[in-house]
C-alpha distance (Angstrom), angle and dihedral (degrees) to the residues before:
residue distance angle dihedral
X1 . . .
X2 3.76 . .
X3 3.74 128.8 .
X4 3.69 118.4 -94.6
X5 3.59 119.2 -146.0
X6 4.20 120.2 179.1
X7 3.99 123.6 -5.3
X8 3.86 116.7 -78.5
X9 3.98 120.9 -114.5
X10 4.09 89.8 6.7
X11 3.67 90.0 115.4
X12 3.96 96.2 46.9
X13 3.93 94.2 47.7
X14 3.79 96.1 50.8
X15 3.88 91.9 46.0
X16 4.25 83.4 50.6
X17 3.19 95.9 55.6
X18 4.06 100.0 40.6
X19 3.98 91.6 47.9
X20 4.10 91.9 28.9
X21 4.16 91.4 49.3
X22 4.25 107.3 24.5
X23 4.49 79.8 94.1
X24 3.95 89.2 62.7
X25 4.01 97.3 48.6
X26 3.90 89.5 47.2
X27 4.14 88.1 59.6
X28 3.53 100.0 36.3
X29 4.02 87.1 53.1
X30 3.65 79.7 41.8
X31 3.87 92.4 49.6
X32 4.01 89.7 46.4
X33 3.54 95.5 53.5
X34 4.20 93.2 54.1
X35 3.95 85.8 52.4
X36 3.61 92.6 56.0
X37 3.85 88.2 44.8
X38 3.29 92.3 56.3
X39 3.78 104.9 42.1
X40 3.63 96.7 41.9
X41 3.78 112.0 26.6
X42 3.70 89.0 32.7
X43 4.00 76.8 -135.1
X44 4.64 103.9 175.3
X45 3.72 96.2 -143.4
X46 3.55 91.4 51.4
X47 4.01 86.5 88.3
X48 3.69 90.5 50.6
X49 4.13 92.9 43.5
X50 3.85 80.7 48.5
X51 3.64 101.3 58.7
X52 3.97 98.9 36.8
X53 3.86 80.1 62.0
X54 3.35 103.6 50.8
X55 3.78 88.9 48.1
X56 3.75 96.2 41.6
X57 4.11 85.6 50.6
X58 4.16 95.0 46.0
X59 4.20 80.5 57.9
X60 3.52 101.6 46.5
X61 3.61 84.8 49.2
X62 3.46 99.9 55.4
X63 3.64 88.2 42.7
X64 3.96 97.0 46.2
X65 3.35 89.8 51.3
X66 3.38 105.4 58.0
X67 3.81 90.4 42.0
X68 3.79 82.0 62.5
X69 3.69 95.0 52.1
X70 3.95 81.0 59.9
X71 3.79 83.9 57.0
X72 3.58 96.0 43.2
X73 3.49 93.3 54.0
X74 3.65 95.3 57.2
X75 3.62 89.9 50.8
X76 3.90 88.3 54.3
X77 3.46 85.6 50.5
X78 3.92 94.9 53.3
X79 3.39 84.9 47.7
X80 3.74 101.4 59.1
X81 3.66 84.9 46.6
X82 3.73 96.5 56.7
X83 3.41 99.1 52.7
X84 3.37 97.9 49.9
X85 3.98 88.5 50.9
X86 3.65 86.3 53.6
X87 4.12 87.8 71.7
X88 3.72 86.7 69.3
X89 3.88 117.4 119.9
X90 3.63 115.3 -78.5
X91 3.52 99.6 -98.9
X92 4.13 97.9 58.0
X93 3.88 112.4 89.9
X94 3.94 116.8 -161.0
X95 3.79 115.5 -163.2
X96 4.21 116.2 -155.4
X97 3.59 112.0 -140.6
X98 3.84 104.6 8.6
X99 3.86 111.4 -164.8
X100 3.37 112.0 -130.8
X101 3.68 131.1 167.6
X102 3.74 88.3 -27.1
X103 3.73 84.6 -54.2
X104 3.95 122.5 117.6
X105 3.45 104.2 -145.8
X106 4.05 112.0 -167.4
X107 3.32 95.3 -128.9
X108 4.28 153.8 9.2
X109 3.68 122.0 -177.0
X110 3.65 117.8 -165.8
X111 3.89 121.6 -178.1
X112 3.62 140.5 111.3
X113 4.20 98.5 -46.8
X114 3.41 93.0 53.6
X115 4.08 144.0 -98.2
X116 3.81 116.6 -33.3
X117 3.82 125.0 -177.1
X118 3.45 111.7 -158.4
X119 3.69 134.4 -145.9
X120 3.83 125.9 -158.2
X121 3.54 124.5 -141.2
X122 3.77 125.5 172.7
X123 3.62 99.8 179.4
X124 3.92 123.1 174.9
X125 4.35 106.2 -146.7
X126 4.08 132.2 39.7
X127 3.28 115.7 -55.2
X128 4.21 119.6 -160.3
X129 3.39 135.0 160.0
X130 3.98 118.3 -114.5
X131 3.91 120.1 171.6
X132 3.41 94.8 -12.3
X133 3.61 100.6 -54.6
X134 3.71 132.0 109.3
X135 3.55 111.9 -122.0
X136 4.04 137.0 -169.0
X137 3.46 113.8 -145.4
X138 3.89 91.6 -23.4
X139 3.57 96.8 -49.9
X140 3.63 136.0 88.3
X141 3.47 116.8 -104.3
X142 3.87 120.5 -126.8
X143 3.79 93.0 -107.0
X144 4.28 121.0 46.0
X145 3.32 97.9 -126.2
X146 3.95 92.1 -166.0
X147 4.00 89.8 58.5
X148 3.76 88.0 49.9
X149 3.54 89.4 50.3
X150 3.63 99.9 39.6
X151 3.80 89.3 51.0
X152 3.85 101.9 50.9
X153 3.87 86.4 53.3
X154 3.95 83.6 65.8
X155 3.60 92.2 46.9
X156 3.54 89.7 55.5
X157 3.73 97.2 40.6
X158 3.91 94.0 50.8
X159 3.90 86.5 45.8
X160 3.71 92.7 58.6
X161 3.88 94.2 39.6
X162 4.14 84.4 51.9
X163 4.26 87.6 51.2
X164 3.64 93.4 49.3
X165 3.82 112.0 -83.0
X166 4.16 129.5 101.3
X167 3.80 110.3 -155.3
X168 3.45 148.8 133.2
X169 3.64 117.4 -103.1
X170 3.96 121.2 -163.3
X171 3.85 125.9 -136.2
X172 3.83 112.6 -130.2
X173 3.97 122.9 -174.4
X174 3.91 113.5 -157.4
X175 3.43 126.5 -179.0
X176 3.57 116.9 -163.8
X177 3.66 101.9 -161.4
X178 3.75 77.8 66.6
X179 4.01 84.6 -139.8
X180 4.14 86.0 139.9
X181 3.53 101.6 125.5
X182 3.82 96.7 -160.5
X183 3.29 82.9 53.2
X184 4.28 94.5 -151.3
X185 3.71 117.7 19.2
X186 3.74 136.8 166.8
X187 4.65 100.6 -137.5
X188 3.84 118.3 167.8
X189 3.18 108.5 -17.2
X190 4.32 93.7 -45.5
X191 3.93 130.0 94.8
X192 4.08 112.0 -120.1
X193 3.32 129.5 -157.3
X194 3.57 156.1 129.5
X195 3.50 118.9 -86.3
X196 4.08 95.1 -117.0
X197 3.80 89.7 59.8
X198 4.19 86.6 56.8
X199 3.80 95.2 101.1
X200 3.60 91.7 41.0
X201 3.61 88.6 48.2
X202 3.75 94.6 53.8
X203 4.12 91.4 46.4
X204 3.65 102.4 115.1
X205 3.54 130.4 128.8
X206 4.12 88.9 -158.9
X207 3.85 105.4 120.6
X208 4.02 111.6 -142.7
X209 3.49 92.0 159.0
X210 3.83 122.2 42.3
X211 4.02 116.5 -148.0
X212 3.74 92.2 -94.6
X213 3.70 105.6 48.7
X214 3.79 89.8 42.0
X215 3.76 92.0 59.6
X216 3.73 89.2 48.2
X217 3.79 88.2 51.0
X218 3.40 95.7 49.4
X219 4.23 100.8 42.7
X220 4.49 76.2 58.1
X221 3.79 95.6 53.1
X222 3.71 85.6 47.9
X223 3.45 97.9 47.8
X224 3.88 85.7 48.6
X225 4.16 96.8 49.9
């Protein structure tokens, strides 16, 4: 089994639940500072400040926390991933949540084939490929998920070259929901697939990275996380 480094989906829950939630702390603070109004400045329009906070906050919590269920589903999604990157030979290492460039990228595998930086999708819907674009249920979604992709493989390359190692680092796509209906595909520049064709994906006996300079790479990235 591969080497685990960091916790899957952490990263995407607490950042839906600080961007999903911040709403609900502005109108309680809001709701706190009518009640003192009232009680000790015996201030009218306290009452009314009072109750337009309390129903501002019971909406931003209904909307905050279904904006964190979007949130929490990615993290499920990362999840699903992880673990089954953790059936990867012994000598492949997959770090959850690699920092780069201020970026959080899902996830980096390092082993023998190479560097891969990962990117989680958990989409709902087909998704196909048509001209070169990834679609969801034949339309583009509001987000290019290959750019996204594409560009945290940078981050991750230039990250690496900046701790002390020059590589090339692959782009791979991976939708969980395994609603890819390709199934594996090779788009702009990234590799696509479905998250149950991961191991299969990584089966290769092509050696990138020979014993030694892997477990040089992988004492940076640790030194980095």
């Amino acid at each position: 089994m591969a080497k685990v480094h960091g916790v899957a989906g952490e990263w995407a829950r607490v950042k839906g639940m600080v961007t999903g939630l911040w709403p609900l702390f502005l109108g309680v603070f809001v709701a706190g500072f009518a009640v003192a109004a009232t009680l000790f400045s015996g201030v009218a329009w306290g009452l009314s400040l009072l109750a337009a906070a309390m129903v501002y906050s019971c909406w931003s919590l209904s909307k905050g926390l279904r904006h964190a269920e979007r949130f929490f589903k990615g993290a499920r999604g990362e999840e699903r991933v992880s673990s089954i990157l953790t059936n990867l030979p012994d000598a492949y290492h997959v770090f959850n949540d690699f920092v780069a460039g201020g970026k959080h990228v899902d996830h980096v595998v390092a082993g023998p084939a190479g560097v891969f930086a990962v990117e989680t999708k958990y989409w709902r819907g087909k998704v196909t490929v048509e001209d070169g674009h990834i679609l969801l249920d034949g339309q583009l979604p509001d987000r290019d998920p290959l750019a996204q992709t594409r560009r945290e493989a940078q981050l991750v390359k230039a990250a690496l070259a900046a701790a002390g190692w020059n590589g090339a680092v692959t782009p791979v796509l991976a939708f969980a929901s395994d609603t890819f209906r390709q199934h594996i595909a090779e788009v702009q520049g990234a590799v696509v697939m479905n998250s149950c064709e991961l191991e299969r994906g990584f089966a290769t006996e092509r050696v990138v990275l020979p014993p030694a300079e892997l477990e040089r790479l992988v004492a940076l990235m640790e030194s980095n996380s």
